[in-house]
Backbone as numpy.savetxt, mean C-alpha at the origin, in Angstrom:
# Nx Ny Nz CAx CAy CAz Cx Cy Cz
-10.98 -35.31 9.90 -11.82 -34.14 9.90 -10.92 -32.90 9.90
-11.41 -31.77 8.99 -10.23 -30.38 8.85 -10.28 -30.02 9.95
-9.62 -29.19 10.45 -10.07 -28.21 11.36 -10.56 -26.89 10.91
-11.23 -26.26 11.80 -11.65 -24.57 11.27 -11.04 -23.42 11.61
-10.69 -22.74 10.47 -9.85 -21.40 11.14 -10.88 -20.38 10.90
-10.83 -19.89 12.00 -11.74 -18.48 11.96 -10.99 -17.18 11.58
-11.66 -16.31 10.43 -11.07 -15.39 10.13 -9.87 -15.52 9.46
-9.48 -16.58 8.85 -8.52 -16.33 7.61 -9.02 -16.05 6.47
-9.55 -14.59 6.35 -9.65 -13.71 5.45 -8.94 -12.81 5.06
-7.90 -12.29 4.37 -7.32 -11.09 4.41 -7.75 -10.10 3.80
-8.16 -8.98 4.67 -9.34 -8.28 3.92 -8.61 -6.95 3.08
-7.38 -7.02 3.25 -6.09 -6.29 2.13 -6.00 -6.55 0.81
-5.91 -8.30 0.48 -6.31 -8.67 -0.74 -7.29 -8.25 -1.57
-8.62 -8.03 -0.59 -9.81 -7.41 -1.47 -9.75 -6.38 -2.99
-10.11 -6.60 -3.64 -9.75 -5.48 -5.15 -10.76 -4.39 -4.60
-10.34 -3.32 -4.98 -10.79 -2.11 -4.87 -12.04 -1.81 -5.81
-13.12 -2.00 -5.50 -14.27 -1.68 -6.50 -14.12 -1.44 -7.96
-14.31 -0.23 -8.56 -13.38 0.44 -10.04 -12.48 0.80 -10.22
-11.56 0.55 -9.08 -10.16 1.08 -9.16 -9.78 0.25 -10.36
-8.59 1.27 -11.18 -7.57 0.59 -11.96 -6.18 0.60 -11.59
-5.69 0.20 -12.50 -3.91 0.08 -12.11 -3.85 1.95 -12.58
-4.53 2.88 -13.31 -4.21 4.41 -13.30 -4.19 5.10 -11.73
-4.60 4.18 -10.74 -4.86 4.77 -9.40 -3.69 4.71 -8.60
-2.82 3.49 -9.31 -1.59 3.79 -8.48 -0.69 5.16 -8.83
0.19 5.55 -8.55 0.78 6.74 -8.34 2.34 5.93 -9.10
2.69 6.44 -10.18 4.28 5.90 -10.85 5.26 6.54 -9.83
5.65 7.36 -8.99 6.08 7.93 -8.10 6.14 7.02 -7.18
5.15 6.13 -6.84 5.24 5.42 -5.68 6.33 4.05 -5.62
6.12 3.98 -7.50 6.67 2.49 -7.24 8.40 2.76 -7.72
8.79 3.86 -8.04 9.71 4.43 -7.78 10.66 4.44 -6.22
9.73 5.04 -5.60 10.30 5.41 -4.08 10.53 3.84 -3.87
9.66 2.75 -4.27 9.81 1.30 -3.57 11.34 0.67 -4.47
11.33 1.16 -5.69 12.66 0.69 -6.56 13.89 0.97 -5.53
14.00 2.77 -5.42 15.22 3.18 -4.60 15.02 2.62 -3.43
14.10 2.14 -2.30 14.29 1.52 -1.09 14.44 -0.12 -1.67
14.54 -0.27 -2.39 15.03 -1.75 -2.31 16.41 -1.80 -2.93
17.00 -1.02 -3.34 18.50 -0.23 -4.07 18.64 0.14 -2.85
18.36 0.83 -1.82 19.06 1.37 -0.75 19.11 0.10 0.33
18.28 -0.26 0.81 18.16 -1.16 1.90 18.79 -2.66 1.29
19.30 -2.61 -0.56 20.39 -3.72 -0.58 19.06 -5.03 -0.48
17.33 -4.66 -1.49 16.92 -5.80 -1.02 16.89 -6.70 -2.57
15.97 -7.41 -2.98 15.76 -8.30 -3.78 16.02 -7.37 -5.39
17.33 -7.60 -5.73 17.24 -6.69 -6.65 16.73 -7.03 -7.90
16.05 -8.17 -8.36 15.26 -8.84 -9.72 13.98 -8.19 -9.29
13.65 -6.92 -8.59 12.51 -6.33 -8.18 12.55 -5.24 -9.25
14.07 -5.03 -9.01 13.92 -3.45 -10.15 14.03 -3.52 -11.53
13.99 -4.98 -12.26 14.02 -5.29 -13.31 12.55 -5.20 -13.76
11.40 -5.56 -13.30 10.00 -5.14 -13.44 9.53 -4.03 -13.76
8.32 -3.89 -14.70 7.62 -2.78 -14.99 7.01 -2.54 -13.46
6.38 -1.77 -13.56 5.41 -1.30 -12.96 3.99 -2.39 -12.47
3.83 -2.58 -13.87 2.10 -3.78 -13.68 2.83 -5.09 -12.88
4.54 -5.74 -13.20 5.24 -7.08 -13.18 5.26 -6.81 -11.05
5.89 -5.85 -10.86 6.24 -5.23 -9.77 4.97 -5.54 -8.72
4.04 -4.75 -9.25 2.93 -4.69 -8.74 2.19 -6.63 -8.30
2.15 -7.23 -9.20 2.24 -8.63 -9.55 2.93 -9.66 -8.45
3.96 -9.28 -8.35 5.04 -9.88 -7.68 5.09 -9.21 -6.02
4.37 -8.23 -5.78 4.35 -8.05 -4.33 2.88 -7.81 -4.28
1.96 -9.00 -4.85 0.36 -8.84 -4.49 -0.24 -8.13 -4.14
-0.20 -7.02 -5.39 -0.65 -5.54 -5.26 -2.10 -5.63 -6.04
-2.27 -6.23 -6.63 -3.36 -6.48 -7.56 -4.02 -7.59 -8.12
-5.15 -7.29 -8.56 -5.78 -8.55 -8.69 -6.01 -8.56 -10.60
-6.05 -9.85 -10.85 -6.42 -9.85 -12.56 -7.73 -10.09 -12.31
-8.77 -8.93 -13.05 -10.28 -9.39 -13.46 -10.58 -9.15 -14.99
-11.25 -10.04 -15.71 -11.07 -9.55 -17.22 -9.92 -9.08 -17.58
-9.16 -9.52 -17.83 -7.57 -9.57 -18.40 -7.31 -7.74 -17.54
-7.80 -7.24 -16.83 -7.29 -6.08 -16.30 -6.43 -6.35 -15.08
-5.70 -5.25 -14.30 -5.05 -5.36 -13.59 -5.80 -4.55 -12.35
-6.55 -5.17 -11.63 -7.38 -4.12 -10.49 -6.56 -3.97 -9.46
-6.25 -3.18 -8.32 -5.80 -2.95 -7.07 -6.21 -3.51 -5.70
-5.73 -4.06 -5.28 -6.50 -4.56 -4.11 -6.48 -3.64 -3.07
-6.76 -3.18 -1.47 -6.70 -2.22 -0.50 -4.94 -2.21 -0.34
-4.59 -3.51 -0.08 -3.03 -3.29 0.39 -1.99 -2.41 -0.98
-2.49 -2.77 -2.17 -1.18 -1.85 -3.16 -2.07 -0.39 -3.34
-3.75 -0.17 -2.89 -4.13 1.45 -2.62 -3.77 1.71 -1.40
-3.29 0.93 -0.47 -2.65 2.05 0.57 -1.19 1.80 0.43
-0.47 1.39 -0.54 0.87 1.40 -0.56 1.03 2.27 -1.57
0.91 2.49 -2.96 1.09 2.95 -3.72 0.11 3.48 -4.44
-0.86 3.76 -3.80 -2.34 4.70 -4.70 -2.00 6.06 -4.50
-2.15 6.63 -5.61 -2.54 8.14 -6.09 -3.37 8.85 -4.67
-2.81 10.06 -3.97 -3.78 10.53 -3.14 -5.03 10.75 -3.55
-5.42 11.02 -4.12 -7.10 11.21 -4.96 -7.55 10.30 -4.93
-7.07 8.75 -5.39 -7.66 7.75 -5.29 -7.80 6.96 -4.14
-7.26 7.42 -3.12 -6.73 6.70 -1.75 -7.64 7.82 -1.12
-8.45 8.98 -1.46 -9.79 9.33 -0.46 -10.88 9.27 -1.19
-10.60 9.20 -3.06 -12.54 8.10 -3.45 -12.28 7.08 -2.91
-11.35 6.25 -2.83 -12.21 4.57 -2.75 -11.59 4.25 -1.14
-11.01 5.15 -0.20 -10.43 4.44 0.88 -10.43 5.57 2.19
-11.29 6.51 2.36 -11.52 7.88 2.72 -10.67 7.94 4.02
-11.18 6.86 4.77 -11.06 6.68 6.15 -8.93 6.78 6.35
-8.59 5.96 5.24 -7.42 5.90 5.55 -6.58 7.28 6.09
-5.45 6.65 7.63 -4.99 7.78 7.90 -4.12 7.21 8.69
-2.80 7.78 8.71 -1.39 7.19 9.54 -1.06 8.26 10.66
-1.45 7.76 12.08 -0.85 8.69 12.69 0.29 8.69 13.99
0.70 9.53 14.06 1.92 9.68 14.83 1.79 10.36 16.07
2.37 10.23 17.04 2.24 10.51 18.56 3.63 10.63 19.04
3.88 11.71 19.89 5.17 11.99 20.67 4.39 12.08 21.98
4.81 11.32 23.14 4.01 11.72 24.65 5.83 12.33 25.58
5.24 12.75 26.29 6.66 13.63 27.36 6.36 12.33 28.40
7.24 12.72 29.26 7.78 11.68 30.45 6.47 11.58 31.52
5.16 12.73 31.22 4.21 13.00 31.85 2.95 12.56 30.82
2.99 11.67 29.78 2.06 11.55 29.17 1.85 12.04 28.58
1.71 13.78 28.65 1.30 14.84 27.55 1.81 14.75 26.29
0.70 14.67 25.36 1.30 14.65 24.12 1.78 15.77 23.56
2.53 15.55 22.73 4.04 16.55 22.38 3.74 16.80 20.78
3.50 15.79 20.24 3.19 15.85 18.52 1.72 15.10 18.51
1.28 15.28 17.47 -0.05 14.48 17.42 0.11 15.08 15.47
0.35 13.81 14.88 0.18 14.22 13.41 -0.89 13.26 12.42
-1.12 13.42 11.56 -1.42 12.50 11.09 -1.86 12.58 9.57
-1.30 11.62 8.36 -0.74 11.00 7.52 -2.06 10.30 6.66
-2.10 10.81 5.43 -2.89 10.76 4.63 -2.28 9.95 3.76
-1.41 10.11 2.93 -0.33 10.15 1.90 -0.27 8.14 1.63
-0.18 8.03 0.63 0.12 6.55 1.07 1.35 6.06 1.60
1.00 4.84 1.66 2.20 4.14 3.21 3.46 4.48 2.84
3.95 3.92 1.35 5.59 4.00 1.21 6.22 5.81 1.09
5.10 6.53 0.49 5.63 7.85 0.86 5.93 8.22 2.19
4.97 7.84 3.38 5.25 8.03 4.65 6.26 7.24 5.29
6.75 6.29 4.54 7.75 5.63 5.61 8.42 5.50 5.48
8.71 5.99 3.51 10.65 6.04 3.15 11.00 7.45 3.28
């Protein structure tokens, strides 16, 4: 008898409604080229287009021979415009507290992920 796992869904995978592959941002997958040139990582990464790239770090989904976006490559590499039509809520934020709790910074991060974190 299987057993049951609850909640192995990954709800990142999901494709983005009408999003297309125009929603990602070419800028983005740039910044991911030079952090994988800088951080010395898998370098048969930077030999990829853009759509191959995208492909290879399960950024997207194929529907009708198209290339749709799933939530995880619109919050990695989506176009800001397209990352508040189809994902509004999204928002990265940051906190500095003092030795007394009081918070010191309070920011917070719209932008998609790899702009904010390289």
């Amino acid at each position: 008898m299987g057993a049951y796992v609850l909640n192995q869904h990954d709800e990142y995978a999901i494709p983005v409604g009408t999003a297309t592959f125009d929603d990602f941002d070419p800028l983005e997958f740039e910044r991911v080229r030079q952090t994988v040139t800088k951080l010395r990582g898998d370098r048969t990464l930077l030999e990829h287009s853009n759509e191959e790239l995208a492909k290879a770090l399960r950024l997207v989904e194929t529907r009708n021979e198209a290339l749709v976006p799933n939530v995880a490559g619109l919050l990695l590499l989506g176009r800001l415009t397209s990352i508040q039509r189809f994902l509004p809520t999204h928002a990265v934020h940051f906190q500095v507290l003092d030795i007394q709790g009081d918070v010191r910074v309070n920011d917070a991060f719209h932008e998609p992920i790899v702009s904010i974190v390289v």
